[in-house]
PyMOL Python script that loads the backbone (N, CA, C, O; Angstrom):
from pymol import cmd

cmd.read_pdbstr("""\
ATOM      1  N   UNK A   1     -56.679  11.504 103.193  1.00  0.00           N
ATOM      2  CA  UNK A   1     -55.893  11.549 101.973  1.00  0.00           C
ATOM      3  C   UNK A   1     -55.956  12.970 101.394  1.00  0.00           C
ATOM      4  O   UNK A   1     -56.938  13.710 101.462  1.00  0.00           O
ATOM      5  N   UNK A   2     -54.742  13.263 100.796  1.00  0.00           N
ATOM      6  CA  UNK A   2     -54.723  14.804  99.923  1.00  0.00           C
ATOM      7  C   UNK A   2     -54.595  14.517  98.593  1.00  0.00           C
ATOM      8  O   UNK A   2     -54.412  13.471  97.969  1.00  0.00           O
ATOM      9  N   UNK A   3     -54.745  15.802  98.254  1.00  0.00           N
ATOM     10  CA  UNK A   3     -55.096  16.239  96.268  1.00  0.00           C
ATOM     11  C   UNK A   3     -54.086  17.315  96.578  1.00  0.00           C
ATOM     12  O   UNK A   3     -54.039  18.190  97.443  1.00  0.00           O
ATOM     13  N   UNK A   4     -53.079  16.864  95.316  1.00  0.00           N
ATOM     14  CA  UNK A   4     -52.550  18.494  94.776  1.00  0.00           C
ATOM     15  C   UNK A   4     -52.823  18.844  93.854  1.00  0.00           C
ATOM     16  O   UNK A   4     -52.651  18.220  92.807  1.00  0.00           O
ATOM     17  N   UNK A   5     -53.428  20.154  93.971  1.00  0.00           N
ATOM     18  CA  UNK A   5     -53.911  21.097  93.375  1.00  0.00           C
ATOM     19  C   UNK A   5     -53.133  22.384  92.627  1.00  0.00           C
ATOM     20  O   UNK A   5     -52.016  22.510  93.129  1.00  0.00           O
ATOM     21  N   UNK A   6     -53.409  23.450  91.499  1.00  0.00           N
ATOM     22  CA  UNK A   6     -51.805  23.901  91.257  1.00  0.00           C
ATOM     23  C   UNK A   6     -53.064  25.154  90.184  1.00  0.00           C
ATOM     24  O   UNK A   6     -54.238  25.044  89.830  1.00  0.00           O
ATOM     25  N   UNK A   7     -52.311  25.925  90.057  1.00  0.00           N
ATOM     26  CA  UNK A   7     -52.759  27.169  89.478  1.00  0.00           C
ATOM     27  C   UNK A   7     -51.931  27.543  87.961  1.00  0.00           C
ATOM     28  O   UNK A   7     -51.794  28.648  87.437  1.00  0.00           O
ATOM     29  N   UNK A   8     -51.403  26.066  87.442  1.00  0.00           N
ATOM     30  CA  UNK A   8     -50.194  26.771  86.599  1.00  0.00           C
ATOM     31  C   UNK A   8     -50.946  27.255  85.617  1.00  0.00           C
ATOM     32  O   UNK A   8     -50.641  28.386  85.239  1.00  0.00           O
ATOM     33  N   UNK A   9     -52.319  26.449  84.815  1.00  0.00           N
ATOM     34  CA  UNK A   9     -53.185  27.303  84.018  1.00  0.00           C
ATOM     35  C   UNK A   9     -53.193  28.792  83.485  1.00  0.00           C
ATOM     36  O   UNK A   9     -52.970  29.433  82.458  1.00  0.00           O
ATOM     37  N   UNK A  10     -53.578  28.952  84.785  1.00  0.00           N
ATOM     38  CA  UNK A  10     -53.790  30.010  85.401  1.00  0.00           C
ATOM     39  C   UNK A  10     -52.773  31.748  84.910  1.00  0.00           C
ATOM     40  O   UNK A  10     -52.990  32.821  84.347  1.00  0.00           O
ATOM     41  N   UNK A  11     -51.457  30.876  85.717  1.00  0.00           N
ATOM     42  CA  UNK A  11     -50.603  31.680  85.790  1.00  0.00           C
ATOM     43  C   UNK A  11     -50.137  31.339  84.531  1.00  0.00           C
ATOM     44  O   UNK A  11     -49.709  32.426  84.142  1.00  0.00           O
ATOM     45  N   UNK A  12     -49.958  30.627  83.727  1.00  0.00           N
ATOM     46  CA  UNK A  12     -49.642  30.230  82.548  1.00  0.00           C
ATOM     47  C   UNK A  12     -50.136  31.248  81.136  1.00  0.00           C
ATOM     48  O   UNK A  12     -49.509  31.740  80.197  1.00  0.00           O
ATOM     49  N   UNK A  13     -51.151  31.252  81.431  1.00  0.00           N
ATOM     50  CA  UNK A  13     -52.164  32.451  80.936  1.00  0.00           C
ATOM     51  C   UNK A  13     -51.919  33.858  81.222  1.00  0.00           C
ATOM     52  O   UNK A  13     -51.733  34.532  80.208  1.00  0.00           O
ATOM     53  N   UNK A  14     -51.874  34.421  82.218  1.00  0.00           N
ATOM     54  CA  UNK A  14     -51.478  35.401  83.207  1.00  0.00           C
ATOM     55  C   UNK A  14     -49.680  35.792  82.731  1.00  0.00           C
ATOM     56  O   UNK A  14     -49.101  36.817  82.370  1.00  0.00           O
ATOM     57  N   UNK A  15     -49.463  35.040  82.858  1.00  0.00           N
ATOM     58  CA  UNK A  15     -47.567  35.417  81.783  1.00  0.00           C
ATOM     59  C   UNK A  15     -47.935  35.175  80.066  1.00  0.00           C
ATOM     60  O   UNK A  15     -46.883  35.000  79.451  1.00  0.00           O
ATOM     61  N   UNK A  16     -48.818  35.140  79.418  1.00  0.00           N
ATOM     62  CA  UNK A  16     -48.570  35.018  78.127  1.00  0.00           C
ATOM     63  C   UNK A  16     -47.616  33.334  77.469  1.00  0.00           C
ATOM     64  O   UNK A  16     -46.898  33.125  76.492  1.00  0.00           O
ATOM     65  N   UNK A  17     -48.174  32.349  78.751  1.00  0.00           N
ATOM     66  CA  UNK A  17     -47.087  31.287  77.636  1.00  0.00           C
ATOM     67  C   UNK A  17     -47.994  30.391  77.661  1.00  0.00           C
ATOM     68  O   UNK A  17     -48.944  30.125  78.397  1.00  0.00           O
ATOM     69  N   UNK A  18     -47.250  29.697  76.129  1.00  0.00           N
ATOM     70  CA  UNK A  18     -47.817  28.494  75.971  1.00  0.00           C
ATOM     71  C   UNK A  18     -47.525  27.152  76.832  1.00  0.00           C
ATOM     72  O   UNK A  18     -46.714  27.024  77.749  1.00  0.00           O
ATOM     73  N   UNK A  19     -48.399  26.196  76.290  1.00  0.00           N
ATOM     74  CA  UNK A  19     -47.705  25.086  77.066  1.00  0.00           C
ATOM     75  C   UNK A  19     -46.720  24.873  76.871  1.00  0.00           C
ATOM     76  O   UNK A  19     -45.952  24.645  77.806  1.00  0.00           O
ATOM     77  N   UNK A  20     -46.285  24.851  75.517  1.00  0.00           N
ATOM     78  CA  UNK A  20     -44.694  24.360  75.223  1.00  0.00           C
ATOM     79  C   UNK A  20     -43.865  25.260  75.708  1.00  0.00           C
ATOM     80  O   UNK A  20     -42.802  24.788  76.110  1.00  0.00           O
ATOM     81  N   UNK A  21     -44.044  26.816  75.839  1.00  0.00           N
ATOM     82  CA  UNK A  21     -43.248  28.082  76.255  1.00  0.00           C
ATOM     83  C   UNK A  21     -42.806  27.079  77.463  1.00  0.00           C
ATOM     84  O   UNK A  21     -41.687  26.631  77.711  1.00  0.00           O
ATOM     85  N   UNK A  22     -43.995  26.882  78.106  1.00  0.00           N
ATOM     86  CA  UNK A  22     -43.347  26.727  80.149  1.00  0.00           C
ATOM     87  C   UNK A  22     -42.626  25.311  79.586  1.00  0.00           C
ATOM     88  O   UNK A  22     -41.409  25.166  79.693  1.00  0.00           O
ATOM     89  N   UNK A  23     -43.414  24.367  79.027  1.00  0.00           N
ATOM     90  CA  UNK A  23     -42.334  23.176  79.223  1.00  0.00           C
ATOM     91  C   UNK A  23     -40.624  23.401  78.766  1.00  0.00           C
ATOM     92  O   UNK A  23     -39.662  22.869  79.319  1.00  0.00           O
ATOM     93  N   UNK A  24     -40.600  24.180  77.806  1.00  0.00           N
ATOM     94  CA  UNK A  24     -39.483  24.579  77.312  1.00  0.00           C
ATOM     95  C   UNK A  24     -38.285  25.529  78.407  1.00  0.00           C
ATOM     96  O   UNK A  24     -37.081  25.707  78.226  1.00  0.00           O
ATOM     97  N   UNK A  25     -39.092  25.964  79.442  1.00  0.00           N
ATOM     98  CA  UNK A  25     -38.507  26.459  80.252  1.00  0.00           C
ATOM     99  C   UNK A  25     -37.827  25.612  81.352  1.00  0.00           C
ATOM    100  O   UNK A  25     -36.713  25.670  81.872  1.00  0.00           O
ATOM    101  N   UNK A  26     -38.692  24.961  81.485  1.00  0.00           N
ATOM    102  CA  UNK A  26     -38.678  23.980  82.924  1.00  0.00           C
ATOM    103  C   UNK A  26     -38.128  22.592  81.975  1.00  0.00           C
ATOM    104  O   UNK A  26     -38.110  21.633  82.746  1.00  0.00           O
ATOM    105  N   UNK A  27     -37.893  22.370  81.245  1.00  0.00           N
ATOM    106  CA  UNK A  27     -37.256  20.995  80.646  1.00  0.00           C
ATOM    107  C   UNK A  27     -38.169  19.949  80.817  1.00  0.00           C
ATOM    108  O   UNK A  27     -37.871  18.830  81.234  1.00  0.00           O
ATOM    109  N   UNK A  28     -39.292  20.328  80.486  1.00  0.00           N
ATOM    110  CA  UNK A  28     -40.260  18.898  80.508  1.00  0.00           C
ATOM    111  C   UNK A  28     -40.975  18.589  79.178  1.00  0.00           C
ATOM    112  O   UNK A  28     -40.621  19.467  78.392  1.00  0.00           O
ATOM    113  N   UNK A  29     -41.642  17.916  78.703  1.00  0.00           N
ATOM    114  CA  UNK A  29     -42.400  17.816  77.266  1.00  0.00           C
ATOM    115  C   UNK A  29     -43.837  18.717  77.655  1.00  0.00           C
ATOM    116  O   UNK A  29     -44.191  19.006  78.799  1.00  0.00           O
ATOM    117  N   UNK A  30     -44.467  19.028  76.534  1.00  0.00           N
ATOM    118  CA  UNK A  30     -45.743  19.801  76.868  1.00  0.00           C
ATOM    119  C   UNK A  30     -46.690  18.805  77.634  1.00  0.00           C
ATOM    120  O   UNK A  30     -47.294  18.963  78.694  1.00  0.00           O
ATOM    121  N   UNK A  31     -46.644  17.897  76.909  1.00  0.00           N
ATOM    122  CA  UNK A  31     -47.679  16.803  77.662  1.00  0.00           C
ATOM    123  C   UNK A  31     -47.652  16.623  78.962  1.00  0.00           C
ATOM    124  O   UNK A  31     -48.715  16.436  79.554  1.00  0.00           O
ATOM    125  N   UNK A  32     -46.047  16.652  79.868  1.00  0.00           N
ATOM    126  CA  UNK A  32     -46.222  16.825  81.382  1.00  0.00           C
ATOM    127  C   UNK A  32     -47.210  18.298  81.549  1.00  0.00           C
ATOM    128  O   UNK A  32     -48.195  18.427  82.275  1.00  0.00           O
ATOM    129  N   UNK A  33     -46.764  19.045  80.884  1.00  0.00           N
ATOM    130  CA  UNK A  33     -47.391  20.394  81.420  1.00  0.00           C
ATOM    131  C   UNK A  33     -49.258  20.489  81.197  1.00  0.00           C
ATOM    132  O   UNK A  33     -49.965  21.039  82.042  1.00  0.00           O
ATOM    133  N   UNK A  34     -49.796  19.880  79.980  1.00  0.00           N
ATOM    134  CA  UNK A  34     -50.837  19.014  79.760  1.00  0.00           C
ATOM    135  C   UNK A  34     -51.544  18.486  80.948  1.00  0.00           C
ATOM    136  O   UNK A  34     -52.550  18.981  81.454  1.00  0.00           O
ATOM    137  N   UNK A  35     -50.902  17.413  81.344  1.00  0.00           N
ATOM    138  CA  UNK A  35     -51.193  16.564  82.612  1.00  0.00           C
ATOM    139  C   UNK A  35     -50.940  17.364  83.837  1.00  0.00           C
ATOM    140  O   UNK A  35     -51.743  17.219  84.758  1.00  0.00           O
ATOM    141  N   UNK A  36     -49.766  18.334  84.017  1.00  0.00           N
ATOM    142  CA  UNK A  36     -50.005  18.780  85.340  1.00  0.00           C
ATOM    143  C   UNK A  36     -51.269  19.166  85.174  1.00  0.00           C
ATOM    144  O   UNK A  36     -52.080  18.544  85.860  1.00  0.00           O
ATOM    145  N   UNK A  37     -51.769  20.155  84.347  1.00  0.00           N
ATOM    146  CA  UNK A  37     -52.875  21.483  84.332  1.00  0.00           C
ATOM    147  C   UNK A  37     -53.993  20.367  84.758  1.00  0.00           C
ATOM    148  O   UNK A  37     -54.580  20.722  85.780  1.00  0.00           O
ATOM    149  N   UNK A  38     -54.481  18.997  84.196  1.00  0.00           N
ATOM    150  CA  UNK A  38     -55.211  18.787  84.371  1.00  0.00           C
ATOM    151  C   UNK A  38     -55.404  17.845  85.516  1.00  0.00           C
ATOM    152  O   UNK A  38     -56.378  17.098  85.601  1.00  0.00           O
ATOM    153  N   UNK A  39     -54.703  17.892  86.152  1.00  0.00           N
ATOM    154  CA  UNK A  39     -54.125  17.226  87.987  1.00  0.00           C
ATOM    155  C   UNK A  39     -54.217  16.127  87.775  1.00  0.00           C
ATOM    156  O   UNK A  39     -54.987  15.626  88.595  1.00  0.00           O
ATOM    157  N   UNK A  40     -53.751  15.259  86.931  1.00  0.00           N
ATOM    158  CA  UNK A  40     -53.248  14.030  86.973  1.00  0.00           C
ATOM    159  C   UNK A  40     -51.786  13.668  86.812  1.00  0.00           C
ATOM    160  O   UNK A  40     -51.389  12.525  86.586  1.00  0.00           O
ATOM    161  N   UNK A  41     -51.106  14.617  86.932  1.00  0.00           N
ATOM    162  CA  UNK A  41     -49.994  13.869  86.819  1.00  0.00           C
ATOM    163  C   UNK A  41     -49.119  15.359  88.435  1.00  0.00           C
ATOM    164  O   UNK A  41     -49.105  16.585  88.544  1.00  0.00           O
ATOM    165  N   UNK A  42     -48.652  14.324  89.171  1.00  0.00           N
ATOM    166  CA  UNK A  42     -48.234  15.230  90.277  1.00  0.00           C
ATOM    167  C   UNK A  42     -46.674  15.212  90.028  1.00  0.00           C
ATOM    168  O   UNK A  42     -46.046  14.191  89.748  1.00  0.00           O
ATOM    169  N   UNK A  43     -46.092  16.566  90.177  1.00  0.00           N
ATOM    170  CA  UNK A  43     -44.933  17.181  89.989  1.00  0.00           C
ATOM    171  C   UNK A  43     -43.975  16.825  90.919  1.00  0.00           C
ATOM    172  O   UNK A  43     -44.187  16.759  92.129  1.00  0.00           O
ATOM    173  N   UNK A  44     -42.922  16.593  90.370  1.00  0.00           N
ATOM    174  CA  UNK A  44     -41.621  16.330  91.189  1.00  0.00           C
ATOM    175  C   UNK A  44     -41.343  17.441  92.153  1.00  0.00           C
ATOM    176  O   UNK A  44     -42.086  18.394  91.916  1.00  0.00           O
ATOM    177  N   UNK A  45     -40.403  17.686  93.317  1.00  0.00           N
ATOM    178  CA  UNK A  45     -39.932  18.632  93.977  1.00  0.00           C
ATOM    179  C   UNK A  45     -39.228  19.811  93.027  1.00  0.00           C
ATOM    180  O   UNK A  45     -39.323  21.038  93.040  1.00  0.00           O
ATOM    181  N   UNK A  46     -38.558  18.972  92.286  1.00  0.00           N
ATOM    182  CA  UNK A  46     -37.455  19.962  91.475  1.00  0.00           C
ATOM    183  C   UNK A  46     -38.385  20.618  90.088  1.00  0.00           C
ATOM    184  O   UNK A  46     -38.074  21.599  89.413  1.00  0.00           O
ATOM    185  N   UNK A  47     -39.473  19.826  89.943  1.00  0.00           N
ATOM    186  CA  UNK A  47     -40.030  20.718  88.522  1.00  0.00           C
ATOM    187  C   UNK A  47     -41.066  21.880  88.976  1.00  0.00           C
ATOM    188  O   UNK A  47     -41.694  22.732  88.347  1.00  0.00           O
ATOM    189  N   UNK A  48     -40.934  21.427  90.789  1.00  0.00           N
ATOM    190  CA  UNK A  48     -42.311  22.122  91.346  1.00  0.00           C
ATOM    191  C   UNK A  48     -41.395  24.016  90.925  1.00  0.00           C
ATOM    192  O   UNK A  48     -41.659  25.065  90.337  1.00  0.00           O
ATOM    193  N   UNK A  49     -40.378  23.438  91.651  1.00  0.00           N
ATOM    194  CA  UNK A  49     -39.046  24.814  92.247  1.00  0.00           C
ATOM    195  C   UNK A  49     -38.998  25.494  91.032  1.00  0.00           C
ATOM    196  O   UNK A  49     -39.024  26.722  90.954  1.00  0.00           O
ATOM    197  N   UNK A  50     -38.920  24.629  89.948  1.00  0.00           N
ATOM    198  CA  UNK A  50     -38.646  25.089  88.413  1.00  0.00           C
ATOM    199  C   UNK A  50     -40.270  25.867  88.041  1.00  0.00           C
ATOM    200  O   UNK A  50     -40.308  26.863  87.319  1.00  0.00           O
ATOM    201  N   UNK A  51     -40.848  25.589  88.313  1.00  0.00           N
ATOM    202  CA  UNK A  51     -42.183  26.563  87.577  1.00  0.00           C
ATOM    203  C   UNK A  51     -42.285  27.493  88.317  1.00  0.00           C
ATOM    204  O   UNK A  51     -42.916  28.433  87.834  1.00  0.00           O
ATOM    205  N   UNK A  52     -41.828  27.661  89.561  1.00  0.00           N
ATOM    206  CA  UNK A  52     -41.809  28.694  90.500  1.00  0.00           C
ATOM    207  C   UNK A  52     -41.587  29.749  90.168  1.00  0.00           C
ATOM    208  O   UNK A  52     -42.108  30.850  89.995  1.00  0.00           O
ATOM    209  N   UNK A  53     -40.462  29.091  90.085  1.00  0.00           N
ATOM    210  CA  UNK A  53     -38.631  30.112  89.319  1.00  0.00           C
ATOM    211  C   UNK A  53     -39.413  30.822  88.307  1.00  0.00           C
ATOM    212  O   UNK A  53     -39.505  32.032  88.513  1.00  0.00           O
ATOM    213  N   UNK A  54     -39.866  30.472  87.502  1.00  0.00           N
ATOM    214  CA  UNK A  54     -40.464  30.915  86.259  1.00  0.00           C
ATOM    215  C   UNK A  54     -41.563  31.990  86.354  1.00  0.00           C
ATOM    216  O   UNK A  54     -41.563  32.968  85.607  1.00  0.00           O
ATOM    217  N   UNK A  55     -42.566  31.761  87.367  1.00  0.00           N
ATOM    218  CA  UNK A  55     -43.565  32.487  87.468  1.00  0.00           C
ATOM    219  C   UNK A  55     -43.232  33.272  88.741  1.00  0.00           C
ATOM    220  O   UNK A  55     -44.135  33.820  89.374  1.00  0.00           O
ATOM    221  N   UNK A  56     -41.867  33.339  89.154  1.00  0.00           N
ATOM    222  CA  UNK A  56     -41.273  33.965  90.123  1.00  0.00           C
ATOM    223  C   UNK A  56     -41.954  34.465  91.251  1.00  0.00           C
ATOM    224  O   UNK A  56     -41.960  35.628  91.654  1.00  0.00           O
ATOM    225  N   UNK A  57     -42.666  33.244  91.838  1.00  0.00           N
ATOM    226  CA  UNK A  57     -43.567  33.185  93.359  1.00  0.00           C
ATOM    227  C   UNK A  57     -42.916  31.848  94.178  1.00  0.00           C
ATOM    228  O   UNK A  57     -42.011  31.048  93.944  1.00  0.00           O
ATOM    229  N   UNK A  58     -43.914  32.068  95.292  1.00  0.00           N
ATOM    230  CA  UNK A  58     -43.370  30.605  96.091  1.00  0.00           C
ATOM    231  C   UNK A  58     -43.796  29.696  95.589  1.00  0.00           C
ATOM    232  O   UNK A  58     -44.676  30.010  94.788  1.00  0.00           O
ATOM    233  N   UNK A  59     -43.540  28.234  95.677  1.00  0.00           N
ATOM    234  CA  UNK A  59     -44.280  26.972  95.547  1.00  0.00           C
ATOM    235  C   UNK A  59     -45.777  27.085  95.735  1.00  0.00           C
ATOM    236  O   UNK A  59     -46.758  27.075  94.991  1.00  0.00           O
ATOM    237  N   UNK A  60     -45.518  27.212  97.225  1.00  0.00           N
ATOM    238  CA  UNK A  60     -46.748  27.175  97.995  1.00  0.00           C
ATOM    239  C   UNK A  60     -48.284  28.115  97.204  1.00  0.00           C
ATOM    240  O   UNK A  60     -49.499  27.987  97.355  1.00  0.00           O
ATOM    241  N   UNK A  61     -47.526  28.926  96.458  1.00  0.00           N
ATOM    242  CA  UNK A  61     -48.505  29.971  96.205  1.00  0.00           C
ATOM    243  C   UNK A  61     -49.030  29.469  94.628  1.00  0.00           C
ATOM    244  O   UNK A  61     -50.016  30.119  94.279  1.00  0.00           O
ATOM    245  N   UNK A  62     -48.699  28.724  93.881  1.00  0.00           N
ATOM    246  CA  UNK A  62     -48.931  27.633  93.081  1.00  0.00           C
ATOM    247  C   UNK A  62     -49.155  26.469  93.069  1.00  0.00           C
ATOM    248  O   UNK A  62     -49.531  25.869  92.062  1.00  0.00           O
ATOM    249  N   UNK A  63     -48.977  25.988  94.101  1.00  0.00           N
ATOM    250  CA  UNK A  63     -49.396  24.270  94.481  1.00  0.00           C
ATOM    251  C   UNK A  63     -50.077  24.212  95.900  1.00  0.00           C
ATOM    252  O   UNK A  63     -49.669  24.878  96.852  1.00  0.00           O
ATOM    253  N   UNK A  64     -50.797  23.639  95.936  1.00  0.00           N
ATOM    254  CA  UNK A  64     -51.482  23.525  97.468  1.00  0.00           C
ATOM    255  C   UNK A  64     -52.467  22.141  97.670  1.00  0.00           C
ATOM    256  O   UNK A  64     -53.282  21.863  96.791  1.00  0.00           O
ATOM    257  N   UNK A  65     -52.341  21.363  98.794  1.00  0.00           N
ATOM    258  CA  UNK A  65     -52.883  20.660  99.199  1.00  0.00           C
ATOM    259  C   UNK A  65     -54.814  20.350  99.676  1.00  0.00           C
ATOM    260  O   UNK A  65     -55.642  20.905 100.398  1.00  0.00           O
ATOM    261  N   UNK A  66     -54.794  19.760  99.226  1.00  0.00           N
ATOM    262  CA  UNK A  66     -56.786  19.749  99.271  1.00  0.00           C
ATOM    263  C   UNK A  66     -57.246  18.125 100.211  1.00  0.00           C
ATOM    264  O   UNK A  66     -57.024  17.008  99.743  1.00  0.00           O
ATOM    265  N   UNK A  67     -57.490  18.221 100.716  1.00  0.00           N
ATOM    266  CA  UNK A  67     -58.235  17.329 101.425  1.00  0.00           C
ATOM    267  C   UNK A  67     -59.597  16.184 100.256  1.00  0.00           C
ATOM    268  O   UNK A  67     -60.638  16.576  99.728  1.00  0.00           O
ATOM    269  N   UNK A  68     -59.114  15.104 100.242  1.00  0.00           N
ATOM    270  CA  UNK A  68     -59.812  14.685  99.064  1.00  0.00           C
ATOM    271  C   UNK A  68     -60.369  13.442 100.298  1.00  0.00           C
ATOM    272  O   UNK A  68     -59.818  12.689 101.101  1.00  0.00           O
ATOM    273  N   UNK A  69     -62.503  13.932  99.663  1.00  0.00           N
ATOM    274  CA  UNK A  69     -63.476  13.080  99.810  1.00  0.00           C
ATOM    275  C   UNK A  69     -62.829  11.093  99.769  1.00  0.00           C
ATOM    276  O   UNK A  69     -62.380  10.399  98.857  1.00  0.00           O
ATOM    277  N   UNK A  70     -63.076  10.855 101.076  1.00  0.00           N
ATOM    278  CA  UNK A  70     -63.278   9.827 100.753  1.00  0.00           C
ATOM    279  C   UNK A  70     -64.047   9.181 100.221  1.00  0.00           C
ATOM    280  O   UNK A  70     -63.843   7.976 100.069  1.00  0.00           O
TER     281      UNK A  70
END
""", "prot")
cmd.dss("prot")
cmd.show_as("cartoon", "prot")
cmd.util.cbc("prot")
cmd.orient("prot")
């Protein structure tokens, strides 16, 4: 089984925005952005593309797959 894992924190910080800044960007409520950061709530294809866009990298280089302990 996998974990996705995601750096938006991160980069979130790293660009100067708030939560609401990115949700406001990407059309989601802060609370998705809330829940992504804290990896419970896993991102659609299209909101993945959309934070991308934003932090203008690949997916891949913001979201990545983890191998989760059985």
């Amino acid at each position: 089984m996998h974990l996705l894992t995601n750096r938006v924190k991160e980069l979130r910080a790293r660009f100067n925005l708030t939560q609401g800044d990115l949700a406001d960007k990407v059309g989601v409520t802060r609370q998705t952005i809330v829940s992504l950061e804290k990896g419970s709530y896993t991102p659609s294809l299209l909101l993945a593309m959309n934070i991308a866009e934003v932090f203008e990298m690949p997916i891949e280089r913001i979201f990545s797959k983890e191998e989760k302990n059985k």
